[in-house]
N, C-alpha and C positions, 0 to 999 in steps of 0.2 A: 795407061793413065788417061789417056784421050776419052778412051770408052767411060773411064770412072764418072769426067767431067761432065759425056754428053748423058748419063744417067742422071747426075743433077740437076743439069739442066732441063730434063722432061719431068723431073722431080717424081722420079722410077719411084715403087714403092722397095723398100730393104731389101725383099725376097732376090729383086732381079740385080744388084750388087752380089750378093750369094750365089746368083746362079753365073755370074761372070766370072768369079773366081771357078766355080766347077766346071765352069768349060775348058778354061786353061787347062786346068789340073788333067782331064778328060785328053785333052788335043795331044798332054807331054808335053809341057813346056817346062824349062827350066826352071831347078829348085832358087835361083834365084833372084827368077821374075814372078814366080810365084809369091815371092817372100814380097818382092814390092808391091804386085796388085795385091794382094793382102791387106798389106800397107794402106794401097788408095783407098781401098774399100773400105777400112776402119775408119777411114781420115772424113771419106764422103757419106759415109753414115753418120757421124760426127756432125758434119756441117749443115746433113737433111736435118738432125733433133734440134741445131743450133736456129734453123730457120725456123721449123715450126714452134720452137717453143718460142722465139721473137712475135711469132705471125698469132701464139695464142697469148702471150704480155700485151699486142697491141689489141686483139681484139677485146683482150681482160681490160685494157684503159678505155678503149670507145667505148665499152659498155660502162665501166666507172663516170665518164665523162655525161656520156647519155641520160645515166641516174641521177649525177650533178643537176644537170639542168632540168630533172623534172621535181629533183627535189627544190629547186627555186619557185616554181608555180606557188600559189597559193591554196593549200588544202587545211581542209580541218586538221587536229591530231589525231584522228581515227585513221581520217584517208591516208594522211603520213605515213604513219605506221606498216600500212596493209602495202604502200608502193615499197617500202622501204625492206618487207618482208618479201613480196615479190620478185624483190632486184637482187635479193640476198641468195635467195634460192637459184635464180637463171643463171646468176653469175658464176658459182662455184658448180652449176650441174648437180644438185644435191636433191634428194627426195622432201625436204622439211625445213622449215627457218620459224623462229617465232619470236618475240622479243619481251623481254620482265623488267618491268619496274618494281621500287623500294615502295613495301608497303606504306611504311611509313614516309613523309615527306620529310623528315631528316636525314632520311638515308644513314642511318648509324651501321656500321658494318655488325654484321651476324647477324642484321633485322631480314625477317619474310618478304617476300617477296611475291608478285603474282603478274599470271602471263598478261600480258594485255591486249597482244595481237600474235597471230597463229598464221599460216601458209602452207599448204600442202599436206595438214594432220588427216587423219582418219578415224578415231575413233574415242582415246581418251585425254587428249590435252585440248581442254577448252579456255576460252577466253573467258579471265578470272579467276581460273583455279592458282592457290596459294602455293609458294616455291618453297620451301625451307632455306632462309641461307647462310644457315651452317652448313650444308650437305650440297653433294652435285659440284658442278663445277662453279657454280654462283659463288660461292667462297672462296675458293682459289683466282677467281679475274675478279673479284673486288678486294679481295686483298691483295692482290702482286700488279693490279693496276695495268695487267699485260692479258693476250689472249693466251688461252690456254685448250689442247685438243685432246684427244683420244681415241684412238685407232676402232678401240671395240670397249666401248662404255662399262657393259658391266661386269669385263673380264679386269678392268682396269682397277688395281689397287693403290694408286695414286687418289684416287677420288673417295670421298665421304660420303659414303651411299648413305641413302634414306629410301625405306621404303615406298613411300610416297612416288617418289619422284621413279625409282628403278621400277615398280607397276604399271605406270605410263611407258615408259624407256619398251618394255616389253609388248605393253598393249599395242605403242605404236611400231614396233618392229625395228626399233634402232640401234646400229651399231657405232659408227663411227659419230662425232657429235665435236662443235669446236664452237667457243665461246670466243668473245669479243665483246669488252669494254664500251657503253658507251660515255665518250666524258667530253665534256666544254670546259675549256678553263681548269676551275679548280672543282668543280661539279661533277660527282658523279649521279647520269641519270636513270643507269639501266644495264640491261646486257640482249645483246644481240646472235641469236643461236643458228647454228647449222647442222645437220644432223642428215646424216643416210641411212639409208637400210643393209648397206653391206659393210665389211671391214674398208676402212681407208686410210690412207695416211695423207694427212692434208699438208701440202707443198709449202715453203716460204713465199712462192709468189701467191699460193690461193691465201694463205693468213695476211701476207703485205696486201693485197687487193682487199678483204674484207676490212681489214684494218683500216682501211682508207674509207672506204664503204660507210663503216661506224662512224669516221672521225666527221663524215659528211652528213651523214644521220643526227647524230648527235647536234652539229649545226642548225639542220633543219629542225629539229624538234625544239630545240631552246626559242628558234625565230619565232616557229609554229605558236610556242606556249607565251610566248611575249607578246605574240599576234594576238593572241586570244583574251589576255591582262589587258593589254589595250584596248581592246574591241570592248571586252566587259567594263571598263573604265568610259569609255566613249559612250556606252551605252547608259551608266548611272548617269554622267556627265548630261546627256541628254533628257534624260527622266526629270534630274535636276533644273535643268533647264525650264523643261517643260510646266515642273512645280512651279519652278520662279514665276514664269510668265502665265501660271495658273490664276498662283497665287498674288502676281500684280492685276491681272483683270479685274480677280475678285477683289481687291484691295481698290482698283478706281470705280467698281461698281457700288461696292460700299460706302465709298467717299463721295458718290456722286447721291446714293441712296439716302445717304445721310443730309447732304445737301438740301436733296426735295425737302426730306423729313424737316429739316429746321425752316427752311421758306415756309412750310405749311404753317409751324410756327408764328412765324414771321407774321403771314396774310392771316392770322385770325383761324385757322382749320378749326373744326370742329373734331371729336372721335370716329365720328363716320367717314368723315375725308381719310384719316388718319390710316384706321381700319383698311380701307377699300386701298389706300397706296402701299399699305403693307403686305395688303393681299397679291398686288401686282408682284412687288419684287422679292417676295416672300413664295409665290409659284404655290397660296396656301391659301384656305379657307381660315377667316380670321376673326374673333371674337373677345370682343372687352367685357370685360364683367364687372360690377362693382363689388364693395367689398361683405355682401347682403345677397352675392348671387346673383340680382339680377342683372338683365345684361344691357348695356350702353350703346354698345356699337358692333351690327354683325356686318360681316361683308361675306360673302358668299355660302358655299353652303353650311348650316352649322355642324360644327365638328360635332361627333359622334360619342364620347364618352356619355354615361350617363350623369346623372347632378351629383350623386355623392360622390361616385370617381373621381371628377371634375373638383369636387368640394378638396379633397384630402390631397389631391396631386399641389390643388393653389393653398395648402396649409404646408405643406414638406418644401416645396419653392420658395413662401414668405420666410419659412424655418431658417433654410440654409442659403438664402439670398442670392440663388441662383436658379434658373429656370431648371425645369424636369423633364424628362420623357417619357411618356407612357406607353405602355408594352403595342397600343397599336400604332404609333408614332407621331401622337397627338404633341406640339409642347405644352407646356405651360408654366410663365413667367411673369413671373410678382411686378405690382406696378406698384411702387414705394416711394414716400420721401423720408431716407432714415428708414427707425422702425416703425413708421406709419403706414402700415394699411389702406394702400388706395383702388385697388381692384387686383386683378391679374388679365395677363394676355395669353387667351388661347392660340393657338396656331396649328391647321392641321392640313398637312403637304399635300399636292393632289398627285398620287400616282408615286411613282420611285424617286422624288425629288425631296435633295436634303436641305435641309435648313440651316440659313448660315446663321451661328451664335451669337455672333455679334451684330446684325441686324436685327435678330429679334433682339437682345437687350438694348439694341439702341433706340427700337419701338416702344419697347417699354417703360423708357425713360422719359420720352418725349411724351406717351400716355400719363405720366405721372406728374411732368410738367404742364400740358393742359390741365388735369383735373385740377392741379391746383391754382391755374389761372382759373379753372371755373369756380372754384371757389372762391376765391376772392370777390369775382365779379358776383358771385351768387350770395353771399355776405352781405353784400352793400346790398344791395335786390332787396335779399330778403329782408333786410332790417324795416325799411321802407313799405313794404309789402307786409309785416306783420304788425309793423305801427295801423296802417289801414286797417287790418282784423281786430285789433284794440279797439279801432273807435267804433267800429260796426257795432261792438260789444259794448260800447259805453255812451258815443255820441245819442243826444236825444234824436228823434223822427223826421224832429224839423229842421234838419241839417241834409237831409236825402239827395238833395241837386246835389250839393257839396260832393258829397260823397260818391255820390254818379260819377262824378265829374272826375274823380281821384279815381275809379274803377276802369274808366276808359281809358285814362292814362299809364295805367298799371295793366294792362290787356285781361281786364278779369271782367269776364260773363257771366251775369250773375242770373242772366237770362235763360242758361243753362241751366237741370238740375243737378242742385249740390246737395250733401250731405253734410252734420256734424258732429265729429267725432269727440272724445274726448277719455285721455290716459291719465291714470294717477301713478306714475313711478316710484318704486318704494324700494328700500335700501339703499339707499345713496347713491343712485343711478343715473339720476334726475340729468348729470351734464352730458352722460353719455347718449340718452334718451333726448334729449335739445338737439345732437349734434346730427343724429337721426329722422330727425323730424324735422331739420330743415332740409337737406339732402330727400327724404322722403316728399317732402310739398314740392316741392320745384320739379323732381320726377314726374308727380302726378297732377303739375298744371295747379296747385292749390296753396292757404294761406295757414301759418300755426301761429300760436299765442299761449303764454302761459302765467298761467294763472293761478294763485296758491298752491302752488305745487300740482298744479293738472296742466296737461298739454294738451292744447285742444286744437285741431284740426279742422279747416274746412275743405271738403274737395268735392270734387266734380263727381258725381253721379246721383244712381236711382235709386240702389239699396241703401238704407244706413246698417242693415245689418251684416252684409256682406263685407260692408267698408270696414266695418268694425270689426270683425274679425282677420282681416288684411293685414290693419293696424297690429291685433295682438300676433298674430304670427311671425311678422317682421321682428318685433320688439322684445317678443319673448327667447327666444336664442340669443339677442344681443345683450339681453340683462341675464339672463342666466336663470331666470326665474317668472312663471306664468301672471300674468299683465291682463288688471281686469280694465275695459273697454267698453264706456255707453257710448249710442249713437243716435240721433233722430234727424228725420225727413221721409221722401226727399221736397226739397222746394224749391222756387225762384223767387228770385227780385232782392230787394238789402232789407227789406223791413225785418221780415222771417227769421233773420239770423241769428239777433239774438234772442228771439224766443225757442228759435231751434235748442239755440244753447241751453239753453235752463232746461229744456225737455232732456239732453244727452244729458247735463249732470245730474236731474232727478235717478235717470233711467244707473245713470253711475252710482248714486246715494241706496235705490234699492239693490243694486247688488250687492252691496256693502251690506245692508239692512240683511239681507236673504244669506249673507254669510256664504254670497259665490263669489268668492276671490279667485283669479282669473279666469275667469269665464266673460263672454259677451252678449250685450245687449243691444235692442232700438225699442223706443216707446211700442213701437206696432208687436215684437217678439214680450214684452212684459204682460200687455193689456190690463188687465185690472188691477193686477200686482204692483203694476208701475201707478197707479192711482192711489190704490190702500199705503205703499210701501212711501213714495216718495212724501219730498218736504213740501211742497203745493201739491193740492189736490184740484189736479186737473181735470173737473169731469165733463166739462163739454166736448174738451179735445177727447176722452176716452169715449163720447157717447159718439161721437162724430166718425172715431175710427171705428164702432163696429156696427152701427147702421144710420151712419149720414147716408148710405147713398137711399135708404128707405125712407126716411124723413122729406129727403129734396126730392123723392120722387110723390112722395104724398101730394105733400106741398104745393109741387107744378102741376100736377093731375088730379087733382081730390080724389083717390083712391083709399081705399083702407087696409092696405099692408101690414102697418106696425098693428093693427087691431088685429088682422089676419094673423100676423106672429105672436103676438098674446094670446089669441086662443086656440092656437096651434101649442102652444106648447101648454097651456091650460089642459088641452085633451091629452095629455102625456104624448103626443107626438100623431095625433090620428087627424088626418083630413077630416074621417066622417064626422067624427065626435067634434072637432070647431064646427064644420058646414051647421050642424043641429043649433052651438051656441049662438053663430053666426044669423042664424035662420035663411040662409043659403045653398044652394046646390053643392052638392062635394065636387062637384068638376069646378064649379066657381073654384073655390077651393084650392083645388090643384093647381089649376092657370096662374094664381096668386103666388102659389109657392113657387112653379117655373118663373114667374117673375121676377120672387125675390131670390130665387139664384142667380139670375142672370146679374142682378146687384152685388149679392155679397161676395159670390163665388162659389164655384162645384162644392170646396170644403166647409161654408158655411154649419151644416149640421152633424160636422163632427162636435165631439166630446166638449175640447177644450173652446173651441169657438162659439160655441153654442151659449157655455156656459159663460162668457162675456157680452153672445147676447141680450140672455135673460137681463141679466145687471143691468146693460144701457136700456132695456126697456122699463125695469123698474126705477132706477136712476131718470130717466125722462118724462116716467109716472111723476113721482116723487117731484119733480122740479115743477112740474107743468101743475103740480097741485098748490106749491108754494107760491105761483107766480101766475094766480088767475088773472089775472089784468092785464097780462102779456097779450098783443094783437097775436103770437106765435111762437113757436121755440127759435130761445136766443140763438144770436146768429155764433159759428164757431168761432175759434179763432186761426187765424190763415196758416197757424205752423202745420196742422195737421191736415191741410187739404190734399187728400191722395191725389198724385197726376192721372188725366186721365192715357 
């Protein structure tokens, strides 16, 4: 018995208990001390399985315990999973572990299923592949809510085979295989697999250990997944956030932008001020337009669409009363009071920078509100300003200081040259055409006036025909229908003006007479037409515009030019042939002609000019015969004096 004890004690392997009994037996010892070391030996083999199966439950809980504590760390639910499968396999000594969740997140029982995490596979169970869970053991541990094993999988007719799954079972070489539940609460999340490659019968203590395993799994995964809701909630929480305090910056930059915007207001800005601070907080190239196109106030560079694009983007914006965007991300936003038409505001971003909405409609509003402060101030202006074009057109000559004196006051240079225009609008246009033509004078520095139903303009420059055509083009889209247009000058000083005037309405009366309705004119584009055709017949003024400068060059030099052009053209156009009338050299001749080009101009002997020559020189025949007692030909009169 002693010997059995000191066996124990060196914790002998079985074999050497066996061979203490065969010694006895061996030596002859009695049949019934044989029968008690018998005894001991069954007793002390007894107590060796009793010790090491304690010594493998303890080592089966430090490892349980171990996993506890790493399943506290914080990991993803991937890394979860993979520790989880890891520990599953070390612990029971088993070739394979893998773990399936409910495909669906109801987890309805007899729903599919799919692996999610894998350990120890080889060949065909991957992560994702679909479980069936009517079949396999997954239907048996979710519906009995307990684990459930199998010595030798696919000999086992307990189990609901599916092809599917017994394909795998073979590809990976598995026999033995034990499910476990995972569940929290009232939750079920999954199931937790183990699986070998030989026949096994898995023990109460390896199922109670995994069992425990799961019930610790299952804890950590619910954490892990609640971890992750939170994290994602914390994460919106802070986007949120982020918006808010986006969206307050832009809320006090707006409120601040808005602020300048109304100070500018406030101190009197003009559009260009306007423009240029819109341009700042705007991060855009910025451009006013009026409601004619043209443009009021640019600040940086001009945006890029071309005029019609531009045109139809600021008709679809005034349409639907809200700004537009155009495909290269130009905007553009109607400047309105009501449904009045006050321009539009272009804006176009420099670079990837957006534009915020409500700054630009708050730009545009504040555009809409200057124009109509300029209107009003431009109202009173102009009344004033075209009372002044009244009298130029009415007061007699000997009122000229007067009148000076009201031109300096009114910042009008008269010292400049002007033109004057003059419109007959027809089909009942006439208020819209007013409303134009003041908005137009104030643009162009100039004064209007109407009179029998003509609107007559004066402005600043050197053409009256170019001006005149300016006029019709402006006027003719806005009526809807082509707008004839006389013009004459250019001149300086107050006297001229209103003879200018009677020259543009002659010049208006013969296009009317010549039956060109909308078309334009200036005394100088008529020439004799505007002579024959008008209601005075002005022929100094017409002999003056087509060889005054031959006449005053006679006159100051005693030369004989206009003689020279008389029998210049008397030869049908031949130097030789005058030189002979002339009794003259042909180079004389010639010099004379070089001379009077340099007078009339290179195109002098074209066609049409030529043939107004001839006239003024028979016309100042004709006069010079009726008026021999004249010291010289009458003086012009000052409307048609060319600048030089």
């Amino acid at each position: 018995m002693v010997a059995v004890l000191e066996l124990l004690a060196q914790e002998a392997p079985p074999s050497a208990f066996d061979a203490l009994v065969h010694e006895a037996r061996t030596a002859g010892a009695p049949a019934e001390h044989l029968a008690q070391l018998s005894r001991a030996r069954d007793l002390g083999l007894r107590v060796q399985a009793l010790f090491q199966h304690r010594e493998q439950r303890e080592a089966g809980l430090n490892a349980l315990v171990e996993t506890a504590r790493d399943l506290t760390l914080p990991y993803t639910l991937h890394a979860l999973l993979k520790v989880i499968t890891r520990r599953a396999r070390l612990l029971l000594h088993v070739d394979m572990s893998y773990i399936s969740f409910p495909a669906e997140t109801d987890g309805d029982p007899g729903g599919d299923f799919y692996v999610h995490t894998a350990d120890g596979q080889t060949t065909a169970l991957t992560e994702g592949m679909p479980v069936p869970g009517a079949s396999g053991l997954t239907s048996d541990v979710q519906g009995g809510s307990a684990p459930f094993w199998s010595p030798d999988y696919l000999s086992d007719e307990r189990i609901a085979h599916s092809e599917l799954i017994d394909g795998v079972v073979r590809a990976e070489g598995l026999r033995a295989v034990l499910a476990v539940p995972l569940r929290h609460a009232d939750s079920f999340l999954g199931v937790l697999y183990c699986a070998d490659r030989k026949v096994r019968h898995f023990t109460p203590d390896e199922i109670a250990l995994m069992t425990s395993l799961a019930d610790l799994a299952a804890v950590a995964i619910e954490k892990s997944r609640t971890l992750n809701t939170v994290q994602a909630e914390i994460a919106e929480l802070e986007l949120a956030v982020s918006a808010a305090k986006s969206g307050l910056a832009e809320a006090l930059r707006g409120q601040d932008a808005q602020a300048r915007l109304t100070g500018l207001l406030l101190e009197g800005g003009d559009l260009h001020a306007l423009a240029q601070l819109a341009g700042e907080e705007l991060e855009a190239a910025v451009l006013v337009v009026g409601p004619d196109g043209a443009t009021l106030a640019p600040a940086g560079e001009r945006p890029g669409p071309e005029p019609e694009v531009l045109a139809r983007a600021a008709l679809d914006a005034h349409h639907h009363h809200r700004p537009a965007r155009l495909p290269d991300g130009t905007w553009v936003a109607p400047v309105a009071a009501g449904a009045e038409d006050l321009g539009t505001l272009v804006v176009r971003p420099s670079g990837t920078a957006e534009v915020d909405q409500r700054l630009l409609e708050q730009t545009a509003r504040t555009a809409a509100v200057m124009q109509l402060m300029l209107r009003s101030t431009t109202i009173a202006e102009s009344q004033i300003r075209d009372a002044f074009f009244d009298d130029l057109l009415t007061v007699p000559h000997g009122q000229t200081e007067q009148l000076q004196e009201r031109a300096r006051r009114l910042s009008i240079d008269l010292g400049r040259p002007h033109v004057v225009v003059v419109a007959r609008p027809e089909g009942g246009a006439q208020g819209r055409a007013l409303i134009w033509a003041s908005s137009y004078t104030y643009r162009m520095g100039g004064l209007r006036s109407i009179r029998d139903g003509v609107i007559s303009l004066l402005l600043p420059g050197e053409d009256a025909g170019a001006a005149a055509k300016a006029v019709s083009d402006a006027l003719t889209p806005l009526l809807d229908h082509p707008v004839t247009v006389g013009a004459a000058g250019p001149f300086t000083g107050l006297e001229p003006v209103r003879p200018a005037f009677q020259e543009a309405m002659r010049c208006l009366d013969a296009l009317a007479a010549l039956d060109c309705h909308g078309t334009t004119a200036s005394a100088r584009d008529l020439g004799f037409l505007g002579v024959l055709l008008g209601d005075v017949r002005d022929v100094s003024g017409f002999i003056e515009d087509a060889i005054g400068p031959v006449l005053a060059y006679d006159a100051q030099r005693f030369t004989q030019l206009v003689q020279t052009l008389e029998a210049y053209f008397d030869a049908g156009g031949s130097p030789t042939y005058a030189a002979e009338v002339l009794h003259v050299h042909p180079n004389t001749v010639s010099r004379r002609l070089e001379r009077i080009t340099e007078l009339l101009g290179p195109d002098w002997q074209k066609p049409a000019q030529t043939l107004e020559i001839q006239l003024a020189l028979r016309l100042q025949r004709v006069r010079g015969a009726l008026r021999p007692y004249d010291d010289g030909p009458a003086a012009p009169p000052p409307v048609h004096r060319p600048l030089p």
